[in-house]
C-alpha positions in Angstrom: 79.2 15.0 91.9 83.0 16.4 91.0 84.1 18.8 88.7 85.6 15.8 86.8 81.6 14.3 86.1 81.1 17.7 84.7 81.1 17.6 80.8 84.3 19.8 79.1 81.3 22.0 77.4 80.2 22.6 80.3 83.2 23.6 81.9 84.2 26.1 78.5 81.3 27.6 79.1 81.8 28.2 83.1 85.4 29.3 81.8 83.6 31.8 79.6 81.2 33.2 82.0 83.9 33.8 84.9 86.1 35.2 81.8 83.3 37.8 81.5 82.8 37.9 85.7 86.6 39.1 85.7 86.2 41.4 82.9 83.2 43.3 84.8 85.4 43.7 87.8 88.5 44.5 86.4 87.2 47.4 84.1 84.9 48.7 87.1 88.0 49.1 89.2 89.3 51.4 86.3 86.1 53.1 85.6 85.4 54.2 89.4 89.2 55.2 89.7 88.9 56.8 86.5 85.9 59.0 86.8 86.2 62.7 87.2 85.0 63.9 90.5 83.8 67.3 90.0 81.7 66.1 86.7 80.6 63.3 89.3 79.2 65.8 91.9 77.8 68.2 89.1 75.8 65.2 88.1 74.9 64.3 91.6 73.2 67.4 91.6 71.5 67.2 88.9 69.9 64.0 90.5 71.5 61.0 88.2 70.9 57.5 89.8 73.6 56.3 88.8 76.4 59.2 90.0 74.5 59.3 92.9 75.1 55.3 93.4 78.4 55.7 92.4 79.6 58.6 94.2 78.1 56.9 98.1 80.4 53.8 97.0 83.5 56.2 96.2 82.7 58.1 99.7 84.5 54.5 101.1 87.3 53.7 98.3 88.3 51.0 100.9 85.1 48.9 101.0 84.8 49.5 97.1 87.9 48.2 96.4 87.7 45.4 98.7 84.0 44.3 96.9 85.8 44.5 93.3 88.9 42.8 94.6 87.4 39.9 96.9 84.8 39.3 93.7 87.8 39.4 90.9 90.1 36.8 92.9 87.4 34.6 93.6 87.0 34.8 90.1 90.1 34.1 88.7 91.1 31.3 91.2 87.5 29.7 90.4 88.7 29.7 86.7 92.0 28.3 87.7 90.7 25.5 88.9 88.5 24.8 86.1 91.5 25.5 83.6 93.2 22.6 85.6 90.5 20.4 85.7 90.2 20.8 81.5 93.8 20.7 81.1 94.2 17.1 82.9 91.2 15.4 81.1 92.4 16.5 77.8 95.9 16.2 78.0 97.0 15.1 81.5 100.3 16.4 82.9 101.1 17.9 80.2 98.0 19.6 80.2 98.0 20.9 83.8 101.3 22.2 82.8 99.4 23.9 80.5 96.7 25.3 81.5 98.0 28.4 83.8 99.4 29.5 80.6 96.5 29.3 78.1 94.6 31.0 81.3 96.6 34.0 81.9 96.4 34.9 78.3 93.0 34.7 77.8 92.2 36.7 81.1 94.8 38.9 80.4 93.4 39.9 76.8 89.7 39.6 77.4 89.5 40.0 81.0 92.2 42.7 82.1 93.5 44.7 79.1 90.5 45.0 76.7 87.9 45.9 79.4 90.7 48.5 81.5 90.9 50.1 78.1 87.2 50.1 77.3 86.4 51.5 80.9 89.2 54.3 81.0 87.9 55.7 77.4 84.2 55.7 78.8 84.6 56.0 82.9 81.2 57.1 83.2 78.7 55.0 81.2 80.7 51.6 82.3 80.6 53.3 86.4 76.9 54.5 86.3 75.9 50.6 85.0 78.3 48.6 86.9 77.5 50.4 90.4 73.8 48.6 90.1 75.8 45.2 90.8 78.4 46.6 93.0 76.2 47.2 95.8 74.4 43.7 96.0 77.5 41.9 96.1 78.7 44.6 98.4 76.1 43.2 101.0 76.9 39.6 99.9 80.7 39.8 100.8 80.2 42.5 103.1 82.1 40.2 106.1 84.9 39.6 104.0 85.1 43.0 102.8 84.6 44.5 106.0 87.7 41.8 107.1 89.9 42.4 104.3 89.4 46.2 105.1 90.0 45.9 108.5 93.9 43.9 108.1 94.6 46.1 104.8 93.8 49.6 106.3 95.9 48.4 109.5 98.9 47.6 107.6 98.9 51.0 105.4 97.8 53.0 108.2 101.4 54.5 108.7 101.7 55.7 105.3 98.5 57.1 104.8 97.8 60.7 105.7 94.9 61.8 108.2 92.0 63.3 107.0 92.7 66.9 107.7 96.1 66.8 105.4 93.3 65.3 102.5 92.0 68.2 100.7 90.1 68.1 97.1 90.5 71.8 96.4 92.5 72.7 93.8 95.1 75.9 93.5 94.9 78.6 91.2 96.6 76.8 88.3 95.4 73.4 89.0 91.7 75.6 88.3 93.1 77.0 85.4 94.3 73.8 84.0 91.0 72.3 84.6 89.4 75.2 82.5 92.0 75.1 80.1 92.2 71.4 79.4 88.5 70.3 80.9 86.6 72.3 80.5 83.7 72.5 77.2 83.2 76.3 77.4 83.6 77.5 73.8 85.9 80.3 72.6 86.4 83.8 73.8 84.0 82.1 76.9 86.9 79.7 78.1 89.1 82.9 77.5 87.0 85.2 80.0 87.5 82.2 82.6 91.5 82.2 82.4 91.9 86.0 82.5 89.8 86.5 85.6 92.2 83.2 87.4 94.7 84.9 86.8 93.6 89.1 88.0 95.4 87.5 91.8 98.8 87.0 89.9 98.6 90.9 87.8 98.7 94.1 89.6 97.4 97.4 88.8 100.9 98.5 88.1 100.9 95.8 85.1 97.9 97.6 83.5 98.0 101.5 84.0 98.5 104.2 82.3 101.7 105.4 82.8 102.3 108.7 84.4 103.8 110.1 80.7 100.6 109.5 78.8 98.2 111.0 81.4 96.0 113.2 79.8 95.4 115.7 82.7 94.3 119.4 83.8 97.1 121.7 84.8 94.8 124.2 86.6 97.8 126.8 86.3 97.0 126.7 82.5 94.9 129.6 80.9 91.5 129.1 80.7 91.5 128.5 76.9 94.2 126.1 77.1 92.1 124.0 79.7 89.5 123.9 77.7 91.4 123.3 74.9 92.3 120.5 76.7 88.9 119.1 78.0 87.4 119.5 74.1 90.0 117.5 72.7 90.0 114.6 75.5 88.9 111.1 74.7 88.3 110.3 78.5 85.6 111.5 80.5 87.3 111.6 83.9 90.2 113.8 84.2 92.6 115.0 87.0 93.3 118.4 87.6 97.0 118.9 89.7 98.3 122.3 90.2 102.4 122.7 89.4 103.0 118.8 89.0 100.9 115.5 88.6 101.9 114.6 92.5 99.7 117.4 93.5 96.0 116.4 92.0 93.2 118.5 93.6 90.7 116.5 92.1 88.8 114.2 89.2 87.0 115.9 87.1 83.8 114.3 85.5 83.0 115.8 81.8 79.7 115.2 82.3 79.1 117.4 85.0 80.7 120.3 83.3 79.0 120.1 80.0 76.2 122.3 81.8 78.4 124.9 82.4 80.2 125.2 80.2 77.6 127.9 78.1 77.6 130.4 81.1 79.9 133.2 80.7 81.3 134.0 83.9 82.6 130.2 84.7 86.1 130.3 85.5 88.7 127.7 87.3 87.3 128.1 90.7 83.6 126.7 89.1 85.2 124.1 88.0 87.5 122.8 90.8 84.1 122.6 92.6 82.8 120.5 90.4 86.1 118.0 91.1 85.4 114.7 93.7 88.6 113.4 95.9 91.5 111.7 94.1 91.3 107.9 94.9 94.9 106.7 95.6 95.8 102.9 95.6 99.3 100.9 95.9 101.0 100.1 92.2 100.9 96.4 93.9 97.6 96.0 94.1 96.1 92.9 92.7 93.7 93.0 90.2 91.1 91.2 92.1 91.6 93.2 95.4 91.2 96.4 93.3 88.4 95.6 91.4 86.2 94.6 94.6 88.0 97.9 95.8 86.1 100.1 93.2 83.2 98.5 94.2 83.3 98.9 97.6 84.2 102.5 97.4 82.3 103.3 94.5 85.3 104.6 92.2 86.1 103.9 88.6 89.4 105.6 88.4 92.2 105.8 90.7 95.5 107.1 90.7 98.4 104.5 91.3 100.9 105.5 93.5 104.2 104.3 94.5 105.9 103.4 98.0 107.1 107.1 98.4 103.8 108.4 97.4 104.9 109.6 93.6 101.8 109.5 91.1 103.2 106.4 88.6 100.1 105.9 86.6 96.4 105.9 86.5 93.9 102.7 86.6 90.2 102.5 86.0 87.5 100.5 85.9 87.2 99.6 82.7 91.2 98.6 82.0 90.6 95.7 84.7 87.3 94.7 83.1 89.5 94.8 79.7 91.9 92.1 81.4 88.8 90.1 82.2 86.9 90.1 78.2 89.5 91.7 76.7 89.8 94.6 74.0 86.4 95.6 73.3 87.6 96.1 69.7 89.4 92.9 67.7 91.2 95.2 65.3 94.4 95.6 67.4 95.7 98.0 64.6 92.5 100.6 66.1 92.9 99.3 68.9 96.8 100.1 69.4 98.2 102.5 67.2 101.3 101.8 68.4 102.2 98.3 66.4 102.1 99.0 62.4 102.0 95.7 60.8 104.9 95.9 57.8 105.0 93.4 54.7 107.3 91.7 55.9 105.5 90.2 58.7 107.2 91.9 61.5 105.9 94.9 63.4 106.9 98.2 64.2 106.3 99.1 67.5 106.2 102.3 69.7 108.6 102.0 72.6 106.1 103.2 74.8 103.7 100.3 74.1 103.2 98.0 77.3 104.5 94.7 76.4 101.4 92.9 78.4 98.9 94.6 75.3 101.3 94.1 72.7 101.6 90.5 74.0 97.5 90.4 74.1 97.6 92.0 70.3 100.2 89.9 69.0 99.5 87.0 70.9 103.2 87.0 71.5 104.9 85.9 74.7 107.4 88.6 75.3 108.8 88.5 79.4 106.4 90.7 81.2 107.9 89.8 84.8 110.2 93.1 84.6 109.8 95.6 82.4 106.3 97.2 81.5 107.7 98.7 78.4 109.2 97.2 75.2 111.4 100.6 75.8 112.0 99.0 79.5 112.9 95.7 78.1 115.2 96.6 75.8 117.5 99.1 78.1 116.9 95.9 80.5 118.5 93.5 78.4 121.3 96.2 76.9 121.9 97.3 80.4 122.6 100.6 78.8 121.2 103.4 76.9 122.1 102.8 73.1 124.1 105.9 71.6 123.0 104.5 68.0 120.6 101.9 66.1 121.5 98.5 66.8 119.8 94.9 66.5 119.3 92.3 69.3 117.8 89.4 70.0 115.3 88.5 73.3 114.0 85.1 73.2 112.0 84.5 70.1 112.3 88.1 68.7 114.1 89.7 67.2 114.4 93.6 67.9 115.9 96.7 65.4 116.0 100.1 67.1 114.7 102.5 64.8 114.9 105.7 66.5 116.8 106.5 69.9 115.7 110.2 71.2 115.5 112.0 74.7 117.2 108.5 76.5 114.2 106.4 75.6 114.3 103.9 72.2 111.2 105.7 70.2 110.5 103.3 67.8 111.5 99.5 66.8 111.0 97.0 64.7 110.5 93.5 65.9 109.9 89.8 64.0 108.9 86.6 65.7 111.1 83.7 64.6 110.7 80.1 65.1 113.5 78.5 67.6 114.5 75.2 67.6 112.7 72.8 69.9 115.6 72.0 73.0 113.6 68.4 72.7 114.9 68.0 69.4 118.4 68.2 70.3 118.0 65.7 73.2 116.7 63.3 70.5 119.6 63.7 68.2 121.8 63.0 70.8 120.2 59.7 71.8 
């Protein structure tokens, strides 16, 4: 019995069914290619048949694609023939003429385009179903597959790289884009994740306090002065230097004098005993190396030193754990007395501040890849020292020196403006 004895319901239908054949094959192609493979091995840990199914067939891409492929053309010439076969009976040559054309775009609406859509917008739920039919047919075909495979992965051989140059680990920023883009944490959450990628790229130099605002024991003081100095202190570890912050002779915990303090004959030898060794580190540290450094020497403050051994700053614990959470206080005008919000909407802003926290406070992008100071960007960009106010413009901001005193711009005033998109321009001229 031919096709021909066949009646044309019959063969509608058989077109209907291999329409629907193509259509599973086609959008499992783009659902295996599409699925993402760390959600993939997360679920295969958590035990899901179907991931688990899925991710053994994408262990061989080769022999997947080969199933899909071998089952999808089988398909689609089986239709072809069937299209012809209809095409004659009902309209001869004319209708064999036909037919191919009628075929291709019906397949290519319901059997290529509609289900490639469907399976890209849901990879997994299409993958974790499909995969349950893959793997019969896999064993069906599997001498044509394992054929097909053999001549296809001969001929692309040159061109495909050995399995040592294959590596699924992703870089720093790849990570962070992942987090960034992919990822479902919520919030400040999401936040905490992108500040601690990116301790490598920040150094300890980026985050310090800088040798001027070093609130510090000058053990050549009189006595009332350094206690003057230790009642009004916010911190509770101090360094004590004699003559000059290069020469520290110790860190003073607060805590550990508070007992003391009652006793009438303590003096400035009691408390340089109760001082621990300075803890130096390189101003280049990275964050991350100098955080597992004050665990693995049991430190929370150290003293930031430059390649000629000058004191530059001071780090501690607490600023890098800052860099990971961020401010433990939201109200950046606490927080930073150094930016005064003005009606305006633009800021005034001690010259002093370090342009990473005002960036953090502002959630402004000022350059930070120079400079620490908005004082240091500005004489950076002037490349002079200002003899009077003046205005200027860096990037997106725009600056007004407000006071200039002792070689260092004191105070300025600075508005964020809105610059015009360089895309925009490129449109206009096209």
């Amino acid at each position: 019995m031919s096709l021909n004895d066949f009646p044309l319901w019959i063969l509608g239908l058989s077109i209907v069914v291999l329409t629907a054949m193509s259509a599973y094959f086609s959008g499992t192609e783009t659902a295996m290619m599409s699925l993402n493979r760390y959600r993939l091995r997360h679920l295969v840990k958590e035990r899901h048949r179907g991931a688990r199914k899925a991710n053994r067939m994408l262990r061989r891409p080769d022999r997947l694609l080969g199933v899909i492929l071998v089952g999808n053309n089988l398909v689609n010439f089986t239709a072809a023939t069937i299209a012809t076969i209809i095409g004659m009976r009902l309209a001869g040559d004319t209708g064999v003429l036909l037919a191919p054309w009628v075929l291709t775009f019906t397949f290519l609406i319901f059997a290529e385009v509609a289900p490639k859509t469907l399976a890209a917008q849901r990879p997994e739920g299409w993958s974790f179903r499909a995969v349950f039919g893959l793997q019969p047919l896999l064993r069906i075909f599997y001498p044509v597959v394992a054929l097909v495979n053999w001549i296809s992965n001969w001929l692309v051989s040159p061109f495909v790289p050995k399995d040592e140059d294959r590596t699924d680990d992703l870089s720093t920023e790849e990570l962070k884009t992942v987090v960034n883009e992919g990822a479902v944490s919520v919030g400040e959450r999401q936040n905490m994740l992108l500040r601690l990628l990116e301790l490598e790229s920040v150094t300890v130099n980026d985050i310090m306090v800088p040798r001027s605002e070093i609130v510090a024991i000058d053990i050549d003081d009189d006595m009332a002065d350094v206690m003057n100095v230790i009642a009004n202190s916010q911190h509770t570890l101090m360094p004590v230097y004699k003559e000059s912050i290069n020469n520290v002779l110790g860190i003073l915990h607060l805590r550990r004098l508070a007992r003391l303090l009652h006793e009438e004959d303590f003096n400035k030898a009691d408390l340089l005993q109760l001082t621990r060794e300075p803890y130096y580190v390189p101003e280049a540290t990275p964050l991350h190396t100098q955080l597992l450094n004050f665990q693995k020497e049991r430190q929370r403050i150290a003293l930031v030193v430059d390649e000629y051994g000058d004191v530059q700053g001071i780090v501690t614990l607490e600023d890098i754990l800052e860099e990971i959470v961020g401010e433990f206080t939201s109200d950046f005008a606490s927080n930073m007395p150094e930016i005064s919000p003005q009606e305006d909407d633009s800021f005034v802003i001690d010259g002093m501040a370090v342009l990473r926290e005002i960036n953090r406070a502002l959630r402004w992008d000022l350059p930070t890849n120079g400079p620490k100071t908005l004082n240091g960007l500005v004489m950076e960009h002037l490349e002079t020292i200002p003899e009077s106010n003046l205005c200027l413009q860096i990037d997106a901001y725009q600056i007004e020196t407000l006071q200039i005193k002792d070689n260092i711009v004191k105070n300025m005033k600075i508005r964020r403006i809105e610059l015009p998109d360089a895309n925009d321009d490129e449109d206009e001229d096209d």
